[in-house]
Every structure is written in structure tokens, then in C-alpha cells.
C-alpha positions in Angstrom: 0.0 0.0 0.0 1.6 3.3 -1.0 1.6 6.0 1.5 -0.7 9.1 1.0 1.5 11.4 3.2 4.5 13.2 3.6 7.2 11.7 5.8 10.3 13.6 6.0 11.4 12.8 9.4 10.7 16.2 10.5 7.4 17.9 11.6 8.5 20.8 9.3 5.2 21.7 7.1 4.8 23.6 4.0 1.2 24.2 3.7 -1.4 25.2 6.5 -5.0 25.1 6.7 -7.7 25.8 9.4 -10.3 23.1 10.1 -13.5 22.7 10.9 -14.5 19.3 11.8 -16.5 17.4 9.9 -17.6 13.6 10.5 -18.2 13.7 6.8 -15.3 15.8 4.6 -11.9 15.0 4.3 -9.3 17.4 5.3 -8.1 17.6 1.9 -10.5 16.6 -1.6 -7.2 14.4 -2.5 -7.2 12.2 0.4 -3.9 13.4 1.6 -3.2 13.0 5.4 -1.3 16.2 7.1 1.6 15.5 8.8 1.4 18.2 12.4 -1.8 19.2 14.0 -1.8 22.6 16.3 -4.7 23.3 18.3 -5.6 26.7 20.1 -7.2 25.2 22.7 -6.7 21.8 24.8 -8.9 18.9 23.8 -9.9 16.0 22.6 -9.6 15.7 18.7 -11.4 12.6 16.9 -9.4 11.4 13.3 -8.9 9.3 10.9 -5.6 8.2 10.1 -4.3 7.4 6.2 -5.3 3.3 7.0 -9.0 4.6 8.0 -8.6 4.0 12.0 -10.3 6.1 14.2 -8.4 7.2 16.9 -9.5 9.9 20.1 -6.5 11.7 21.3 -6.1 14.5 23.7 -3.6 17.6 22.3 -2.2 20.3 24.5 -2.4 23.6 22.8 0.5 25.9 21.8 2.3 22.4 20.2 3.0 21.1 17.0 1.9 17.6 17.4 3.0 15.0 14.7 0.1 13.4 14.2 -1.4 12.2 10.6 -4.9 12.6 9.9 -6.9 12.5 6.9 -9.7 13.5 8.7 -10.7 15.8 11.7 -14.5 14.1 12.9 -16.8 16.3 14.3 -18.1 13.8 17.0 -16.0 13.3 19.7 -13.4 16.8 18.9 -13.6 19.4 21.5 -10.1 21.5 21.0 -10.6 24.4 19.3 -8.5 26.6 16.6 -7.4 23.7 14.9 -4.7 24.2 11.8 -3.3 21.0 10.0 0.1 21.4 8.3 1.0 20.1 4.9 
């Protein structure tokens, strides 16, 4: 299975975007997984990862957390100000 992110070593991004969950859209239209979430606020943050688990984890805000997520879900997300690197 090829992989459908970046993975450079390094949380190092090139893009950023703002989301808003969504148990329905994608973070991206082309599938592709981000490589660091930031969040503004601490919380919970529901995703799905590039092999379709679902996983709950708990971010502390003012970090760059490595995690990869094609998806942000709505359900089960309480951080706030999230931004996904590229």
C-alpha cells in the first residue's frame, strides 16, 4: 500500500489550513493526510488516520503535534483553533 502522506522525518510543514471538523469531509479533496496538528485550545480531537482507523487523542495547545490525519470528525473533537500542516 503506498503512503498518502509526507514523511520527511521532520514535523516541518509547507502548507497550513484551518479546520473545521467534519464527520463527513476530508481534510483535503485528495485524500492526503497532514503530517502536524496545532490546536488553540486543549482537547480532545477525533481522526482518521491514512489506514481509515479512528483514533480519540487528547492535544495540549501551543504544540505542533506530529500526528497524521486524513480527517478531523466532528463527533468526539472538543479543541478548538485547529490548523493541519502540509
Amino acid at each position: 500500500m503506498a503512503n498518502n502522506y509526507y514523511d520527511s522525518g521532520s514535523v516541518t510543514t509547507g502548507s497550513y489550513l484551518e479546520v473545521t471538523p467534519s464527520d463527513t469531509d476530508t481534510l483535503r479533496a485528495d485524500g492526503l493526510a497532514c503530517r502536524a496538528i496545532n490546536v488553540a485550545e486543549d482537547g480532545a480531537i477525533a481522526i482518521v488516520d491514512k489506514d481509515g482507523n479512528t483514533v480519540s487523542l487528547y492535544l495540549a495547545a501551543g504544540f505542533l503535534h506530529r500526528v497524521g490525519a486524513t480527517q478531523v470528525l466532528a463527533t468526539g473533537t472538543t479543541a478548538t483553533g485547529i490548523v493541519a500542516g502540509f
